[in-house]
N, CA, C and O atoms as a MOPAC input file, in Angstrom:
PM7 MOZYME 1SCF
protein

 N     16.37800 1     7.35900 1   -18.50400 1
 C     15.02700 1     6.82700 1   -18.44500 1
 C     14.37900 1     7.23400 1   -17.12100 1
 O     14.88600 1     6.98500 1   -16.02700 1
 N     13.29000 1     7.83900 1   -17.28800 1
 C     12.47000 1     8.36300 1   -15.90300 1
 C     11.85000 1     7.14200 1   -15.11500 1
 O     11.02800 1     6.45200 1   -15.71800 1
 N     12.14700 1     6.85500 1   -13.94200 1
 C     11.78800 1     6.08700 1   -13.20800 1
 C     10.31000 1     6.13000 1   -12.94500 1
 O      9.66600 1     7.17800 1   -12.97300 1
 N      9.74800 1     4.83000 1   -12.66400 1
 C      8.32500 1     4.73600 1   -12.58500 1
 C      7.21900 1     4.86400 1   -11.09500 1
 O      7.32600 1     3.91800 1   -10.31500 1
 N      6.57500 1     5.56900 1   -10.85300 1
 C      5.63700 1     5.24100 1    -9.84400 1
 C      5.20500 1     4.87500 1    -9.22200 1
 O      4.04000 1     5.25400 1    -9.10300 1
 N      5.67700 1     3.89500 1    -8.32800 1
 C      5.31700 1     2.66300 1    -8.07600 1
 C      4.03300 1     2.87000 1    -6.58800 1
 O      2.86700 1     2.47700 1    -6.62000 1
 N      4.72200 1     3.58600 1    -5.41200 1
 C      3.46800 1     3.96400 1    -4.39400 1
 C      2.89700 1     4.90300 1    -4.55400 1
 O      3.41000 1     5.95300 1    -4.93900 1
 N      2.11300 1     4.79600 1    -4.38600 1
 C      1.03200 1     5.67900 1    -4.43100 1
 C      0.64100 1     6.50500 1    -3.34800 1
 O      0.75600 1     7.72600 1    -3.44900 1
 N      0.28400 1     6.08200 1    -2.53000 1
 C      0.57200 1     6.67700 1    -1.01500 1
 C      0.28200 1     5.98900 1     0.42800 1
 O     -0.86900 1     5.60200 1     0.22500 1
 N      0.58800 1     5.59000 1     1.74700 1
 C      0.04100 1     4.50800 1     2.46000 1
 C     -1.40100 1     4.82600 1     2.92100 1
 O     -2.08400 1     5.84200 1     3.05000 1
 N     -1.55100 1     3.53500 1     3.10700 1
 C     -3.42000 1     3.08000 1     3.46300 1
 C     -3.10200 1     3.37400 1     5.26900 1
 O     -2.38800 1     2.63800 1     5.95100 1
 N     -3.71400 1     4.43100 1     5.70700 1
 C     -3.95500 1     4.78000 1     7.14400 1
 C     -5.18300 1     4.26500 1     7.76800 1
 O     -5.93500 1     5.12400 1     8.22900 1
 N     -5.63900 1     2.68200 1     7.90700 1
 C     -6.85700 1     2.69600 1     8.52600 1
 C     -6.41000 1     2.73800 1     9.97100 1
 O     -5.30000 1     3.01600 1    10.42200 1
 N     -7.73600 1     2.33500 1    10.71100 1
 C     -7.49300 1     1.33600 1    11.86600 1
 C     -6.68600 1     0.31600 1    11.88600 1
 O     -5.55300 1     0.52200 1    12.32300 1
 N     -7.03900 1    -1.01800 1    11.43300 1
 C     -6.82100 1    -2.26700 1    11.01100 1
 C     -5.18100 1    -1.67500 1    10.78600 1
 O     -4.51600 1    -1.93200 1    11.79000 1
 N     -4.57000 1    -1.12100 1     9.96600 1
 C     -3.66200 1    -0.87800 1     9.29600 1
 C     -2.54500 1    -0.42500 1    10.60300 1
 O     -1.39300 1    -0.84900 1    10.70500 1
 N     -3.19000 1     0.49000 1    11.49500 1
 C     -2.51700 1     1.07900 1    12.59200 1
 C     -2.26400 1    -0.01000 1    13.30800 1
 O     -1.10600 1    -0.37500 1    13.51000 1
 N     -3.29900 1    -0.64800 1    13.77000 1
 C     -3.50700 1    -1.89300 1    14.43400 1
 C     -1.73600 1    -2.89200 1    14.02700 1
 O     -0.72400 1    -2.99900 1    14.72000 1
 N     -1.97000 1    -3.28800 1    13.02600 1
 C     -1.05400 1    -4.41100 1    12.28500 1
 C      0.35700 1    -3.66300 1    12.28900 1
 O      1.28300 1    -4.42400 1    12.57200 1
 N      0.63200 1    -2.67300 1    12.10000 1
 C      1.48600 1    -1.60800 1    12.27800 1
 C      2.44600 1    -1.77800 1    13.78400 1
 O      3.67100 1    -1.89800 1    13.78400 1
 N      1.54800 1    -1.75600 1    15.06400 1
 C      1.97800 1    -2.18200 1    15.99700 1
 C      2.18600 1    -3.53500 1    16.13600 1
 O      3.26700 1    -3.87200 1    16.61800 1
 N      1.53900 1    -4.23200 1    15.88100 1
 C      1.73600 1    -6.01400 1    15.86200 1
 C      2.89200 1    -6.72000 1    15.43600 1
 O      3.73500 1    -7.38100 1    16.04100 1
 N      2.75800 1    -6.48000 1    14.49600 1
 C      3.44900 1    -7.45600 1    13.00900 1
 C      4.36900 1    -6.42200 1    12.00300 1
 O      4.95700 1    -6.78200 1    10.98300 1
 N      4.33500 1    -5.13800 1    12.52900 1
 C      5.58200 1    -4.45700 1    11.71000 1
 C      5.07200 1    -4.52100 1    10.17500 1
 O      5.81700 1    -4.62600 1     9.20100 1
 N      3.97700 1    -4.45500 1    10.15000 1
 C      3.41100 1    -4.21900 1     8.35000 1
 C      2.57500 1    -3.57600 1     8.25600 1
 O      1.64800 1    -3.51100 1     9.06300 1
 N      2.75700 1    -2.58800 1     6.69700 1
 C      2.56200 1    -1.13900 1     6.55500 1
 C      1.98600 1    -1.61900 1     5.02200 1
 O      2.57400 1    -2.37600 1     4.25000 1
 N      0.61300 1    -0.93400 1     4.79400 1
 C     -0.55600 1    -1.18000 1     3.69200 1
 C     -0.14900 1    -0.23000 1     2.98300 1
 O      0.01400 1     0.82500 1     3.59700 1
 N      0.15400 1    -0.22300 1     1.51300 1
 C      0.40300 1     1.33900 1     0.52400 1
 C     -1.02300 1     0.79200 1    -0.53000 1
 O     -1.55100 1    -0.31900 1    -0.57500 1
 N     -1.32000 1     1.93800 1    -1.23100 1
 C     -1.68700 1     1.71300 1    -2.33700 1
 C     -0.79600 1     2.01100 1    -3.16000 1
 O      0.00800 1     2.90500 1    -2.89700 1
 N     -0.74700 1     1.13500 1    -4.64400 1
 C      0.30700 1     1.05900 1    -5.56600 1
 C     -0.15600 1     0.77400 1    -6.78900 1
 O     -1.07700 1     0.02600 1    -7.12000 1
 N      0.72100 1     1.58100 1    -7.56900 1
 C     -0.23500 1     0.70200 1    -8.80700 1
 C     -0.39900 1    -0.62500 1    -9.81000 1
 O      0.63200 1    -1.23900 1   -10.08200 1
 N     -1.59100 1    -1.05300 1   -10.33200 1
 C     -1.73200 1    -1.81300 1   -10.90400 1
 C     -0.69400 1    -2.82700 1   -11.48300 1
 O     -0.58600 1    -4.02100 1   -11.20400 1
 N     -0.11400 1    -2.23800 1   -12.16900 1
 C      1.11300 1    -2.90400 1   -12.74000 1
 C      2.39300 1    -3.39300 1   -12.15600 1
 O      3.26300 1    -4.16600 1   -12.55700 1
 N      2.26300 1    -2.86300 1   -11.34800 1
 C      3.94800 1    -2.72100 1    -9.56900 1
 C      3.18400 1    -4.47500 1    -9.53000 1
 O      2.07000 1    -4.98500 1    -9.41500 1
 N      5.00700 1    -5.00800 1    -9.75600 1
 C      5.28300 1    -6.27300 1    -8.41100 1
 C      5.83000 1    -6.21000 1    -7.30300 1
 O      6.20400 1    -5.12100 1    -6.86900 1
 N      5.97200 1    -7.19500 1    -6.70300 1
 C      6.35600 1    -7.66300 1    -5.49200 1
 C      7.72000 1    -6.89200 1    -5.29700 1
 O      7.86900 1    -6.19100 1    -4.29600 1
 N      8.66600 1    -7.00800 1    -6.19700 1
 C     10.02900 1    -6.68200 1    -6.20000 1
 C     10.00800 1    -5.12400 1    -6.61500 1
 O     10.43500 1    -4.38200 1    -5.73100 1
 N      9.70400 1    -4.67500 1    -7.47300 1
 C      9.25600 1    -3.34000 1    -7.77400 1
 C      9.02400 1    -2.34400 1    -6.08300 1
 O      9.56500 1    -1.33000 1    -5.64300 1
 N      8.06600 1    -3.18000 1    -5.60100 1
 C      7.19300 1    -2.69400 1    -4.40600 1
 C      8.61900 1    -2.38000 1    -3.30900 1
 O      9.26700 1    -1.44900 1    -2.83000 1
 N      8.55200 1    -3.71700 1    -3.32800 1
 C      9.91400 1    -3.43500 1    -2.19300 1
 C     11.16800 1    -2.67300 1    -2.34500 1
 O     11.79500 1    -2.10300 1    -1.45200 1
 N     11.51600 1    -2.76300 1    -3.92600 1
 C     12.50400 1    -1.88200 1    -3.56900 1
 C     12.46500 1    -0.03400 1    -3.62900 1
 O     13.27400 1     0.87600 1    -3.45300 1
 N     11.15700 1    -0.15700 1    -3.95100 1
 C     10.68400 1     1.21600 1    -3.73900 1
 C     10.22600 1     1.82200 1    -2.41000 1
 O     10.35700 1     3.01300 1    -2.13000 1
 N      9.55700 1     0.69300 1    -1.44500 1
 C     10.23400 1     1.00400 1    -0.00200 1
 C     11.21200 1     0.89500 1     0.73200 1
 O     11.32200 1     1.58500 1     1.74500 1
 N     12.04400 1     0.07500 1     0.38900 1
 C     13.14400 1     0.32700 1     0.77000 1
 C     14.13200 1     1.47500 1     0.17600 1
 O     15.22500 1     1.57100 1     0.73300 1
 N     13.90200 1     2.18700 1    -0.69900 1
 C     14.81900 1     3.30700 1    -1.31500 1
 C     14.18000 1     4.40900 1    -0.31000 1
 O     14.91300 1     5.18500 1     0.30300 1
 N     12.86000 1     4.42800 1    -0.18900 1
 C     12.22300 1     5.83200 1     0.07500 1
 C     11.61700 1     5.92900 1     1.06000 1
 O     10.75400 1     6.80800 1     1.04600 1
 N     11.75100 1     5.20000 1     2.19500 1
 C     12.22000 1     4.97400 1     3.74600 1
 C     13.09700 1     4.61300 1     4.11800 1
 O     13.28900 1     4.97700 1     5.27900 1
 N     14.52200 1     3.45800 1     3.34200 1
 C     15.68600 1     3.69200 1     3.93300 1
 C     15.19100 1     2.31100 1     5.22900 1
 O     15.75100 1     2.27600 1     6.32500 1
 N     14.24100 1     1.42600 1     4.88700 1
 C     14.17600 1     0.33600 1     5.93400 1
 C     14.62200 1    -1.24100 1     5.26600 1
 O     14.44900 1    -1.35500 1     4.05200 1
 N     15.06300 1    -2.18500 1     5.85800 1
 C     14.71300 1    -3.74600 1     5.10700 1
 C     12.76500 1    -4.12400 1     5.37200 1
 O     11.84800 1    -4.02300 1     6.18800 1
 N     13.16500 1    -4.66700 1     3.78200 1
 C     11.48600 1    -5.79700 1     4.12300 1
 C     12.38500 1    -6.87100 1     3.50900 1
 O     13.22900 1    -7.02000 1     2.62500 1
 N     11.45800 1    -7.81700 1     4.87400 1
 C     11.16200 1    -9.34500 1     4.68000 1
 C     10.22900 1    -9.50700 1     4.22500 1
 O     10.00700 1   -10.71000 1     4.36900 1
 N      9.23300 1    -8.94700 1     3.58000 1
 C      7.90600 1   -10.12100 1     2.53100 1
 C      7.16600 1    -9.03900 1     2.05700 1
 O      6.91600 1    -8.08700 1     2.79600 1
 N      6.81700 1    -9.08500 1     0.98300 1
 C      5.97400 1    -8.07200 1    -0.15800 1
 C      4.03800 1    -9.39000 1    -0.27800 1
 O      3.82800 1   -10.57300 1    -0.54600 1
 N      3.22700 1    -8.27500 1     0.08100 1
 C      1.66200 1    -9.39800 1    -0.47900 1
 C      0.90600 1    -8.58500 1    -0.91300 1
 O      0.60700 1    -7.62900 1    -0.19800 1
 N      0.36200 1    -8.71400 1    -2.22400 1
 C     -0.28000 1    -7.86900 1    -3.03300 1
 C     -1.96800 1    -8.30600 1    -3.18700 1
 O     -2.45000 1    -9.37200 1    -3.57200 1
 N     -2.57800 1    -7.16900 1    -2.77500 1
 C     -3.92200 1    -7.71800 1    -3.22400 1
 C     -4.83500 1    -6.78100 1    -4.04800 1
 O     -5.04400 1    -5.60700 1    -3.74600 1
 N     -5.38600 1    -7.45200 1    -5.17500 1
 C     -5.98400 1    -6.85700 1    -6.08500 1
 C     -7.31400 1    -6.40800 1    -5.75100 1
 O     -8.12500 1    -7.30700 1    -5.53000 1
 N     -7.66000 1    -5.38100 1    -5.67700 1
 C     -9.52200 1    -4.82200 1    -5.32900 1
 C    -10.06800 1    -4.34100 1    -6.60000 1
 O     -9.76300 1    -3.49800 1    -7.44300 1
 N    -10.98200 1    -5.19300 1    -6.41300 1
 C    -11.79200 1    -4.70800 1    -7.48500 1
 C    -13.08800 1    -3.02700 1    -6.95200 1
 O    -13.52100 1    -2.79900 1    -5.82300 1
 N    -13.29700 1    -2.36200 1    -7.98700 1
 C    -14.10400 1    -1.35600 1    -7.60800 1
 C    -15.53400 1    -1.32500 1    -7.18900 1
 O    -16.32800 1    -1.49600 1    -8.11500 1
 N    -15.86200 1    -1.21000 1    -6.42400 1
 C    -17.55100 1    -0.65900 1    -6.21600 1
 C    -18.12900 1    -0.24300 1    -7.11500 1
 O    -17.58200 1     0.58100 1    -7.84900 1
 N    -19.07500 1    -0.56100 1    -7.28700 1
 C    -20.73200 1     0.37900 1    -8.05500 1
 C    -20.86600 1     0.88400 1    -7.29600 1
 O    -20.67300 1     0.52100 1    -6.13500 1
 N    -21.42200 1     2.38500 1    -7.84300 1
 C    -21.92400 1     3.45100 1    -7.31500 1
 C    -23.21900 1     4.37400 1    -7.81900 1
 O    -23.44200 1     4.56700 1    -9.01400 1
 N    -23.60000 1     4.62600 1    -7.32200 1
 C    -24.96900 1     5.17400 1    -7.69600 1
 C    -25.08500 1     6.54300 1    -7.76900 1
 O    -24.29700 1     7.07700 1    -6.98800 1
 N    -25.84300 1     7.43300 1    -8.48000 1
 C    -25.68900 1     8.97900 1    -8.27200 1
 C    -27.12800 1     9.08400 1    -8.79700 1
 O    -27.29800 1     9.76800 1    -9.80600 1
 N    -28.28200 1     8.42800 1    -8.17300 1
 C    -29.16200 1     8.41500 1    -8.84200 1
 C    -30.05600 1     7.62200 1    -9.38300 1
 O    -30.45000 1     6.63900 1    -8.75600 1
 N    -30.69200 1     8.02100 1   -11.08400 1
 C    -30.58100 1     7.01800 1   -11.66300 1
 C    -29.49500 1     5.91400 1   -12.15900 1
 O    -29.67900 1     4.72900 1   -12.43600 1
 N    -28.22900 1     6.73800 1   -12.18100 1
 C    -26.93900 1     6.17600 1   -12.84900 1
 C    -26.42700 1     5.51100 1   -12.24900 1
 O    -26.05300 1     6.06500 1   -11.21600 1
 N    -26.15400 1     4.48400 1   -12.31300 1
 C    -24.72500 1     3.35200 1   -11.79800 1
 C    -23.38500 1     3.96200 1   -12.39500 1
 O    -23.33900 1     4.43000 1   -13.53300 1
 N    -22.31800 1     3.92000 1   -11.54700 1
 C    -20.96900 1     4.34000 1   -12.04300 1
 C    -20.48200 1     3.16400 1   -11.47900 1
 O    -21.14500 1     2.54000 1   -10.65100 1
 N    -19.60400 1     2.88100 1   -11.77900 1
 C    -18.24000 1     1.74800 1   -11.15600 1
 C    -16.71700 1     2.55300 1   -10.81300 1
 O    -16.11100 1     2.93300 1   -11.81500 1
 N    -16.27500 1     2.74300 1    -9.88700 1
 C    -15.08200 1     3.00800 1    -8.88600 1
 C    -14.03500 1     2.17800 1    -9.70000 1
 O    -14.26400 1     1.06300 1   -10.16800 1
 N    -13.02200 1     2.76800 1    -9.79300 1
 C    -11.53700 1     1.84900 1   -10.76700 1
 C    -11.02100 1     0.89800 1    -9.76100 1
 O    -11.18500 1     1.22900 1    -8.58700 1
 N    -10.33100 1    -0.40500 1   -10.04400 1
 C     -9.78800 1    -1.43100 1    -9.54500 1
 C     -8.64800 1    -0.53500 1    -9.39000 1
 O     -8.33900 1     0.41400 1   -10.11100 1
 N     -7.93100 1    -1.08000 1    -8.09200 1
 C     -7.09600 1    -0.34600 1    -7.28600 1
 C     -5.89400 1    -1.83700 1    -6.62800 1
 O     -6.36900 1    -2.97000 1    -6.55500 1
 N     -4.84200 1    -1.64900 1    -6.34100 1
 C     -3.87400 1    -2.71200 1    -5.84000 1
 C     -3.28300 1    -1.91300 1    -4.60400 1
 O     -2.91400 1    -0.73900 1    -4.56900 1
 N     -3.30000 1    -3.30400 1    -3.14400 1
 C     -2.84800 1    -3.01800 1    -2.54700 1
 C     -1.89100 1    -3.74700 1    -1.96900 1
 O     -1.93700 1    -4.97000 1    -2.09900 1
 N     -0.88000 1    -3.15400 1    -1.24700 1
 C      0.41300 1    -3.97800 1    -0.90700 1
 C      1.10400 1    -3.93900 1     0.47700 1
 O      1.85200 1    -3.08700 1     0.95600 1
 N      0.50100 1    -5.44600 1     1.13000 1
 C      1.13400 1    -5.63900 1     2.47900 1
 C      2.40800 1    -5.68600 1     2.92300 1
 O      2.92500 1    -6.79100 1     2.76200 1
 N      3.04400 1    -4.92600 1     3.39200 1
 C      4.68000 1    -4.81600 1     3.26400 1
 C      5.02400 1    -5.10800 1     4.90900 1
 O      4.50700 1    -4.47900 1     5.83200 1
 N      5.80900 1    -5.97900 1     5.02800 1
 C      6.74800 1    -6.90100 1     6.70700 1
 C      7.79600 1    -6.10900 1     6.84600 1
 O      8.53800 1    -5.90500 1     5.88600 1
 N      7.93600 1    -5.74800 1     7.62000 1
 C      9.38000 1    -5.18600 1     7.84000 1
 C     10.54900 1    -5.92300 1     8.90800 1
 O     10.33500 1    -6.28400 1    10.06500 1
 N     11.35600 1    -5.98600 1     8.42700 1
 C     12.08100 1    -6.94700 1     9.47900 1
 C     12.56000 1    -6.41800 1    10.73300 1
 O     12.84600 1    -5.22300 1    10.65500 1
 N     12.74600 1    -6.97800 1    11.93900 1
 C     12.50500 1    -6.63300 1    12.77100 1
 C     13.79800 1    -5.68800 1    13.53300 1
 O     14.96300 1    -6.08200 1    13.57400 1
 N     13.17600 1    -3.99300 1    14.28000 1
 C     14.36900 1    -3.36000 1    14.51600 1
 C     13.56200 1    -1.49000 1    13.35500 1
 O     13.34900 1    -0.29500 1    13.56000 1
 N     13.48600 1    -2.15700 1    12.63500 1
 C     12.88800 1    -0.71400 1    11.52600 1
 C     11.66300 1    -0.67700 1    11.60900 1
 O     10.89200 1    -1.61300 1    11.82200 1
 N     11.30600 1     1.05800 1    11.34200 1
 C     10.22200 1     1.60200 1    11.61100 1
 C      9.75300 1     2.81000 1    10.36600 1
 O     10.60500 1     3.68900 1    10.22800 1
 N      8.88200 1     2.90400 1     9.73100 1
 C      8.47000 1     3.52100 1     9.12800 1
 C      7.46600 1     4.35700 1     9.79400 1
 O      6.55800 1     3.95000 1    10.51900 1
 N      7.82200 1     6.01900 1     9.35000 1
 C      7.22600 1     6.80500 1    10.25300 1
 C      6.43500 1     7.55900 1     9.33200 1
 O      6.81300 1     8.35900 1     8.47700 1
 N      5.24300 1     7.17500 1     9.64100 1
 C      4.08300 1     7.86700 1     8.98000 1
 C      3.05600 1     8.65400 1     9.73400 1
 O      2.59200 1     8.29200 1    10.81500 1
 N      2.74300 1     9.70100 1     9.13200 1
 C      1.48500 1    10.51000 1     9.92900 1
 C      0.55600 1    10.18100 1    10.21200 1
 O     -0.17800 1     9.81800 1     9.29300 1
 N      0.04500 1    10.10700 1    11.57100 1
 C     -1.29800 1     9.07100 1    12.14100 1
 C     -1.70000 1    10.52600 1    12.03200 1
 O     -1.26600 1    11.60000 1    11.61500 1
 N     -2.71500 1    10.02000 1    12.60300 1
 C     -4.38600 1    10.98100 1    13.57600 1
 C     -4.89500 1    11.77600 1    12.17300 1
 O     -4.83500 1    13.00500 1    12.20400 1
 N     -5.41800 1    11.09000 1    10.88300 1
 C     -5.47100 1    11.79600 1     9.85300 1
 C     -7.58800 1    12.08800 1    10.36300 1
 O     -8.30600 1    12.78400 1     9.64500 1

């Protein structure tokens, strides 16, 4: 059975960099359907770190305009991931 998809790829903001140094938690986008447990153990397989706490938040999409036309942007899930303390996930800044 082919294993499923679960990240999508991490959220590089500010804020994100910010919290990164703080609090040891790293923003992915993921998809829709991914839980908590799903989430985590898919970072933990594919960084090779422990998490202490998985928090998922659902976004809904923007309207968008091109005009006369309104479009709407797809609902998207994102997932606050803790890492316990000691591990580091090394991701590419200065994008």
């Amino acid at each position: 059975m082919a294993e499923k998809r679960v990240l999508i790829h991490p959220i590089l903001s500010e804020k994100s960099v910010a919290l990164k140094d703080e609090r040891n938690q790293y923003y992915f986008r993921v998809t829709l359907e991914a839980n908590k447990i799903e989430i985590r153990t898919a970072v933990e397989k594919r960084y090779g770190v422990s998490v202490s706490s998985v928090r998922t938040i659902n976004v809904g999409g923007k309207v968008k305009r091109m005009g006369a036309h309104a479009g709407r942007r797809s609902d998207w899930k994102k997932a606050v991931v803790t890492l316990k303390p000691g591990d580091k996930i090394e991701l590419v800044e200065g994008l």
